[in-house]
Structure formats: structure tokens, C-alpha cells
C-alpha positions in Angstrom: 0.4 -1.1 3.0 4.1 -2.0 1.7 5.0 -4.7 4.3 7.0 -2.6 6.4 4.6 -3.2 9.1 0.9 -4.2 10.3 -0.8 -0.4 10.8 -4.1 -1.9 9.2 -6.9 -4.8 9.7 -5.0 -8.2 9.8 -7.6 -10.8 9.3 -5.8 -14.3 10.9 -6.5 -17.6 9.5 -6.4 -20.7 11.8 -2.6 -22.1 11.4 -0.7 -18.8 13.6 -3.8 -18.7 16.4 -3.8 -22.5 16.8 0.2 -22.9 17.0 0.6 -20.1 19.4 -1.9 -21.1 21.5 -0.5 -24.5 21.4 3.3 -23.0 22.3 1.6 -21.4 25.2 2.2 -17.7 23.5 -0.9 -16.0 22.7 -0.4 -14.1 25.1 2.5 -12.9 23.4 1.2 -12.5 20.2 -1.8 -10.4 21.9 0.9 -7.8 23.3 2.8 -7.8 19.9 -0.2 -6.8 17.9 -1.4 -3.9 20.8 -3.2 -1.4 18.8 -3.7 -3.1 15.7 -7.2 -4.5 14.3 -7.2 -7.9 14.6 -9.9 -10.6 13.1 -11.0 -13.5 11.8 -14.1 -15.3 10.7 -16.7 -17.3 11.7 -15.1 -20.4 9.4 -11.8 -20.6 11.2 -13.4 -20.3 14.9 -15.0 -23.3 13.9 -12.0 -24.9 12.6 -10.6 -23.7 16.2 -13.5 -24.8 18.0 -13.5 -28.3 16.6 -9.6 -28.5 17.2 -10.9 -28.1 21.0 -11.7 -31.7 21.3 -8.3 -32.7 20.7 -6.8 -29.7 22.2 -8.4 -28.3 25.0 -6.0 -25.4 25.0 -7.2 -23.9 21.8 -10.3 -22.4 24.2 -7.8 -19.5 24.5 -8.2 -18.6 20.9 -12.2 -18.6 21.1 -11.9 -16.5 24.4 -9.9 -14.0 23.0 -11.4 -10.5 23.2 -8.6 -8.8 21.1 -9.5 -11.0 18.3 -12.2 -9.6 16.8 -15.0 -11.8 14.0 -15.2 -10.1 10.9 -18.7 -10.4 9.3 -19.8 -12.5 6.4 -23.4 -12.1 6.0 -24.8 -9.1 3.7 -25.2 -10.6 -0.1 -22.0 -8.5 -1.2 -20.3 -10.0 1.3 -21.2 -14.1 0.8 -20.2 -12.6 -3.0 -17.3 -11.5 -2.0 -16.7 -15.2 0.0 -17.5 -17.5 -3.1 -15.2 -16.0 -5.1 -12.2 -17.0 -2.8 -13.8 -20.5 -2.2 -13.5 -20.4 -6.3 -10.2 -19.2 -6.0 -8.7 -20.8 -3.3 -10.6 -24.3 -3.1 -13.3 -25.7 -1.4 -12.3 -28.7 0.3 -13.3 -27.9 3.9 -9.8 -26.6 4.4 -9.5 -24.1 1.8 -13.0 -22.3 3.6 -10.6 -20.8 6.5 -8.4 -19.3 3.9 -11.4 -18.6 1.7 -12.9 -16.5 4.4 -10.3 -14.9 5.6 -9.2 -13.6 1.9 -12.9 -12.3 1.5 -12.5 -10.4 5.1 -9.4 -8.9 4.4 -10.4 -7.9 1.1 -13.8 -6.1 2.5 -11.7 -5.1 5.4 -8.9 -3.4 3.1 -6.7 -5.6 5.4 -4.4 -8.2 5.2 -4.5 -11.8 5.3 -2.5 -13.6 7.9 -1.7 -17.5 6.9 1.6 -19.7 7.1 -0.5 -21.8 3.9 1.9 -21.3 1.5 -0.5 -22.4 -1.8 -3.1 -19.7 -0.2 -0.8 -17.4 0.0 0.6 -17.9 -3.7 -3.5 -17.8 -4.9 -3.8 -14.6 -2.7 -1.1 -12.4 -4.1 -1.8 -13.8 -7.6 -4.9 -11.5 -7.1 -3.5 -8.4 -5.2 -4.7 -9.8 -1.8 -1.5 -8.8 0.5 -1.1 -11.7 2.5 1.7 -12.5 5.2 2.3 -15.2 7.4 3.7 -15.6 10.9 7.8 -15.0 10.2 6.5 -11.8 8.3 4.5 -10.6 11.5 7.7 -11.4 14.2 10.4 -9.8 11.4 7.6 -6.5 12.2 7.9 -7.0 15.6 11.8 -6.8 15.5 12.0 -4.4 13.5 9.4 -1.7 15.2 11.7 -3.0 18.3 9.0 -5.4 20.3 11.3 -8.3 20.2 14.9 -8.8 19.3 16.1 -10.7 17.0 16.5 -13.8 19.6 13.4 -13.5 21.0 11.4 -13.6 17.9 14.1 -16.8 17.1 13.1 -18.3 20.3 9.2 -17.9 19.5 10.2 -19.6 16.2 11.7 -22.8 18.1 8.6 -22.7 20.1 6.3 -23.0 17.4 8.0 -25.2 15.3 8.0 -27.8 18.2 4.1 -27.4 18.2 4.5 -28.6 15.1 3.8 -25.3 12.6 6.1 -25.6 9.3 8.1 -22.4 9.5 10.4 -21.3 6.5 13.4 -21.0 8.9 14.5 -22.2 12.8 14.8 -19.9 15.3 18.6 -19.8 14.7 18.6 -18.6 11.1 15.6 -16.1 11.3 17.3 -13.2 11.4 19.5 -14.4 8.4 16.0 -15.5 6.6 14.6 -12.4 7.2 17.1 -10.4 5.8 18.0 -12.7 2.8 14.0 -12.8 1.9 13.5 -8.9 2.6 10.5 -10.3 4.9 8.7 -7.5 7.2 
């Protein structure tokens, strides 16, 4: 895929399922992504699961039945796994992004993180990896949203508290300045 669009597997990592969830949005991000493969991994529904405590909200994400689990268990694919843990880190942080790079790699999918050293070690070795401005710019521009709306889903995650490259006023500036989706 060139990034003009999510027509394959898109394997999400934590950050973009938690901060919708927590902008009351998931919803939204379900209907965007209508007819597109979506994962994740076992590693980041517990790194979901355990921000439950805290945020009781973040059930949504766990319930979801158009998120699907991509699987990590043959011996080619815990292979496939250690090498991103090598690549990306192993701090109990770096495993969401470590798994999610294995399952879009044995997916022939795409990686989906706003974790912007992750996303420079991805690239670095061909993963394609996008983040959450990349997937609203798609949405835009397949006509989903307009260009305010997908501002106005920007505001509302950045008062979660996600770091996004741009506010919701300058996206559509950002996106075309950065060629993004």
C-alpha cells in the first residue's frame, strides 16, 4: 500500500484505541474503518485491560467485536515477535509496539501508532506504519469526514490528552504541508 488509503490489515497499538475511547469516539472510529481488517494483539489488550482500573471506559475497547486479535503463538510467529522486542525495546512499553510490528508484518498489514520513536524504528525496516492524523487525513480524503470534522476529532483527542502533530484548526494545513494520507 502507498498511503493513499487503509484497503489492508491495520494492526492498532494501544495509544489511538485508548484516546478515542477516552474522547467518547470509538464509535466513530468503528464506522470510519467499515470494511477494513482491523487488529491488534494480545499485548496491547492487556495494556488496555490494565488501563481499566483507572479508566473504566477503556471496557469499550476490550468489547469491541470489529477489532479483531491477531495471533502470536506458532514458533515463526514468537520469531517474528522477538525480533521487534530487539528492535523496538523491551521495557514493558515497547512490547505493545513490538507486537503490533510482528502482526502487521505476518499480517502484510500496517501498523497503527501515534509513538513517534516506534514509528521511526518501524519504517527504518520497511514496516509501513501510520498513526492516527494519517488515518482521519484517509477518512477526508475518501470523503467520510470533512476537513472540520476530522479537526474537531483532533480537539477531542488532544483534550484526552493524546500528543497529536497538529490541533484541530491547522490539520488540514498539516496534512497537506506533510503529504499525510
Amino acid at each position: 500500500m502507498s498511503g493513499s488509503g487503509p484497503d489492508r490489515v491495520l494492526v492498532f497499538d494501544a495509544m489511538c484505541l485508548v484516546h478515542f475511547t477516552l474522547a467518547e469516539r470509538l464509535d466513530v472510529l468503528r464506522d470510519l474503518l467499515t470494511g477494513i481488517t482491523c487488529l491488534t494483539t494480545h499485548v496491547v489488550r492487556e495494556e488496555v485491560r490494565a488501563g481499566c482500573k483507572r479508566h473504566p471506559i477503556l471496557e469499550a475497547v476490550l468489547d469491541a467485536d470489529w477489532l479483531g486479535l491477531a495471533k502470536l503463538d506458532s514458533l515463526h510467529e514468537i520469531r517474528c515477535f522477538a525480533k521487534w522486542v530487539r528492535r523496538v525495546g523491551s521495557s514493558e512499553r515497547d512490547l505493545g509496539e513490538a507486537s503490533v510490528f510482528s502482526a502487521a508484518e505476518l499480517a502484510g498489514g500496517m501498523a497503527i501508532t501515534d509513538d513517534q520513536a516506534a514509528v521511526a524504528v518501524g519504517r527504518a525496516h520497511g514496516l509501513e506504519v501510520h498513526g492516527t492524523v494519517w488515518l482521519l487525513a484517509c477518512a477526508v480524503r475518501t470523503g467520510k469526514l470533512n476537513e472540520v470534522a476530522a479537526g474537531n476529532i483532533v480537539d477531542g483527542l488532544r483534550e484526552t490528552g493524546m500528543r497529536l502533530p497538529c490541533t484541530g484548526a491547522s490539520f488540514g494545513g498539516f496534512v497537506r504541508r506533510n503529504g499525510v494520507g
